[in-house]
C-alpha positions, 0 to 999 in steps of 0.5 A: 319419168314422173314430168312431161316430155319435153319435145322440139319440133324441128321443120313446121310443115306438113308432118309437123302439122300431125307431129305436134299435135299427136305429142300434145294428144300423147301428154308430151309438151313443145317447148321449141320449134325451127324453121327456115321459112321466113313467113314462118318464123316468128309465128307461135306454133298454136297459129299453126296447129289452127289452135290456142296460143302455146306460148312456143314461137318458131326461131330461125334454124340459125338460132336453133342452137341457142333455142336448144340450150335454153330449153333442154327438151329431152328430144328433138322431131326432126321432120324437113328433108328426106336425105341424111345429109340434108339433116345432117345439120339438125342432128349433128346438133342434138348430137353436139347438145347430148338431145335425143333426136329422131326424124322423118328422113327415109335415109335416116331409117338405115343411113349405113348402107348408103352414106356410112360417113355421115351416119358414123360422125354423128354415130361417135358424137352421140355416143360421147355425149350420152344421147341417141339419133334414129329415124322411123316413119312409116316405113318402120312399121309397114316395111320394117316390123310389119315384114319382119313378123311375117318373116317370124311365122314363115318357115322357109324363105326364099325371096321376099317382095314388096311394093309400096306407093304413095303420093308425093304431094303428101310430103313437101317440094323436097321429097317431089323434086327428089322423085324426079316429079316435074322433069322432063324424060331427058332430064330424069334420066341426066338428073335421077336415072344415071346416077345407078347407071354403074357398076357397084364397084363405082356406086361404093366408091360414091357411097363412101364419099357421101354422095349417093341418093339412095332410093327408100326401099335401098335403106329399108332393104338393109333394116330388113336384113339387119332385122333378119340377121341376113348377110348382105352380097350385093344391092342395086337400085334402078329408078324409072320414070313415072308418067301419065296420059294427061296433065296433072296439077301439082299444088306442091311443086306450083305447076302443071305437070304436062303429060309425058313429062316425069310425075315422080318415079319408081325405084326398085332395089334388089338385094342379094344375100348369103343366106339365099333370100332374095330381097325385091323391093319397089317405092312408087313415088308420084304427083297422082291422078285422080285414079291412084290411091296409096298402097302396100303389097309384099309377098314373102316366098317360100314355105308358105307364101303370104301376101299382104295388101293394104290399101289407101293407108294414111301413110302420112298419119301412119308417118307421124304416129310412128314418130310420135309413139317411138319417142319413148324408144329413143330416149330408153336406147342406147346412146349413138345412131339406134336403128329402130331394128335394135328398139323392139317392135312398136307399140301403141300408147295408151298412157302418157308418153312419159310413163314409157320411159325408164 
């Protein structure tokens, strides 16, 4: 592409705080921006960025589409909440539009295997109308193609176990309250736990309506088998509270969260494949203390074992720049819901992001 990406930012929180700055650094142009908050709309996206002016005000989500139409950006950031059908609405959008769309969302990273109606309706409008809609972040590299090229340089696997944690107050209210963080033990287990206290006959009946809430590593674990060329038998999900012997401050969620009560939640899900291989996967997500820090451990049995650690990755950063450096992967995919297991390993740009583009 011999001009500038041209990209809009949609949600302007905490990621796009790093988002936006990072398509500016890599030579692409914002030429749009949404929000919902109303202290934000109206508010130039330089004011936000702590920057100069850029000319690019934040509109309403209500007249986002209007904002789409006159702009034409080649792709849309989509970066607010973390379930599909909380973003249903922006990227059935750009699907509608033909605008190339890629978010943050964790279940957008593999949505067909917990909510495979949504993710076929914007699948077959995208494919209609020429454009493509995926999800990364950092699961991407550091569940997804991190795990997967370890995998490449086993011989003989026979389980594959990861563990990764990271701190809630990094993210936004959504993703805390979607971690169960400031609930009491009775609560968490009405509101978060019981939903996969059933049997998997009765959780694909859920699926199949579009309303399961899938944990992340539900969707990483069926990236990983796609990626592996794995054939799925069975996958459970068991999430558990997470709590602390003294109170904690939450600035996300404005309040205290008393000890003995929720700080967020560990998920667990455990797939089951033809081939043998056994996936064992655990997200920790939290309000911490002053003593936790993030980290990423997987271990892949089998002939040999390996095991990887990485501690305190800034797995927000890591989020954002995955995002940013996939843009020019979205834009060369084929048209429809790409998972980024079909684009290729990530890449490093060095040079304009529209140098990458066919």
């Amino acid at each position: 592409m011999d001009r500038k990406i041209k990209v809009v930012q949609y949600g302007t929180g905490k990621m796009a705080l790093y988002t936006m700055r990072y398509v500016y650094e890599k030579g692409a142009e914002i030429v749009g921006a949404v929000d919902v908050n109303p202290e934000i709309v109206g508010k130039d996206i330089g004011d936000i960025l702590g920057t100069e002016k850029k000319n690019v005000k934040v509109v309403d989500a209500s007249k986002a589409e209007a904002m789409l139409i006159e702009t034409k950006p080649d792709i849309c950031i989509v970066t607010t909440m973390s379930l599909i059908k909380d973003v249903e609405d922006a990227l059935y959008l750009c699907a509608k539009l033909g605008i190339n769309a890629i978010t943050t969302c964790e279940e957008a990273f593999y949505p067909s295997n917990s909510n495979p109606s949504i993710t076929e309706k914007i699948d077959k409008l995208a494919k209609e109308k020429g454009c493509t809609i995926s999800g990364s972040g950092y699961q991407d590299a550091y569940w997804g193609n991190l795990i997967s090229t370890i995998a490449g340089s086993t011989h003989n696997i026979t389980k594959i176990k990861g563990s990764s944690s990271y701190n809630v107050e990094d993210y936004g209210i959504a993703l805390a309250r979607a971690h169960g963080a400031g609930l009491t033990l009775e609560e968490f287990e009405k509101e978060v736990a019981s939903a996969d206290n059933i049997s998997d006959e009765a959780r694909q009946e859920v699926i199949n309506k579009g309303e399961y809430a899938p944990s992340y590593m539900w969707n990483v674990n069926g990236w990983l088998c796609d990626k592996l060329g794995l054939t799925v038998e069975s996958q459970t999900q068991k999430c558990v509270p997470q709590i602390h012997s003294e109170d904690i401050e939450s600035s996300t969620l404005g309040m205290t969260v008393k000890k003995g009560i929720a700080t967020g939640m560990s998920a667990v899900v455990t797939t089951t494949t033809k081939e043998g291989i056994i996936l064992e996967t655990e997200c920790i997500g939290k309000v911490y203390s002053k003593e936790d820090f993030d980290k990423n451990e997987w271990t892949i049995y089998g002939e040999p074992d390996t095991t990887l650690v990485i501690n305190r990755p800034s797995t927000v950063e890591l989020t954002c720049a995955s995002i940013v450096n996939r843009i020019p992967d979205v834009i060369n995919a084929d048209s429809g819901y790409v998972t980024t297991d079909k684009m290729g390993e990530m890449k490093y740009r060095v040079r304009p992001l529209n140098e990458y583009v066919k």
